[in-house]
C-alpha positions in Angstrom: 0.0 0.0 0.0 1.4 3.4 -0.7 1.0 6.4 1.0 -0.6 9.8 0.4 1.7 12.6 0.6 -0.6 14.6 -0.7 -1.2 18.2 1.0 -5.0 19.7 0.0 -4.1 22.9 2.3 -1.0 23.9 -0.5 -3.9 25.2 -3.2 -5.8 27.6 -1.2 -2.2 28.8 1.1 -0.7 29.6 -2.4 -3.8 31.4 -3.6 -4.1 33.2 0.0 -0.4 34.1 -0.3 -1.1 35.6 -4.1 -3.9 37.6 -3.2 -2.0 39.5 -0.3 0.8 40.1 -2.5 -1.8 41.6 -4.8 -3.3 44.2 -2.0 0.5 45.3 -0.8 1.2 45.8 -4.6 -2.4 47.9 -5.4 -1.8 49.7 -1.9 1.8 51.0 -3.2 1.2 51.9 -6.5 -2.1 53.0 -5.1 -4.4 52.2 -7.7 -6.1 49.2 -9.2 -3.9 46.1 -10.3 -4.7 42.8 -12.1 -4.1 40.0 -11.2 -2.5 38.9 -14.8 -0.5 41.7 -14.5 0.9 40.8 -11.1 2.1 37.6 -12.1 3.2 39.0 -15.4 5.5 40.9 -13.0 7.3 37.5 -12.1 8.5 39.6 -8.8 11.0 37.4 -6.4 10.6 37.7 -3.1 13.6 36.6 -1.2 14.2 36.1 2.3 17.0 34.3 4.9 15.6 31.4 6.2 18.5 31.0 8.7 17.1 30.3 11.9 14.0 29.2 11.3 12.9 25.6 12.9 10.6 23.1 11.2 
């Protein structure tokens, strides 16, 4: 028997995740943006993960 790995929370975290990225970026610029046009932007968002635990 194999086993499910399989995480159903990943979908709507991602989409969560997306859609505050979209306020902060229509709150800066201050006006309406798309959400094609956000992910046109391909943005990176880095950060240092030294530190953290899991």
């Amino acid at each position: 028997m194999k086993a499910d790995y399989s995480n159903a929370t990943v979908a709507p975290s991602v989409r969560s995740n997306l859609t505050t990225i979209l306020g902060r970026l229509a709150a800066y610029e201050q006006r309406m943006v798309t959400w094609d046009e956000m992910m046109r932007r391909a943005e990176r968002w880095e950060f240092r993960t030294e530190g953290l635990k899991l």
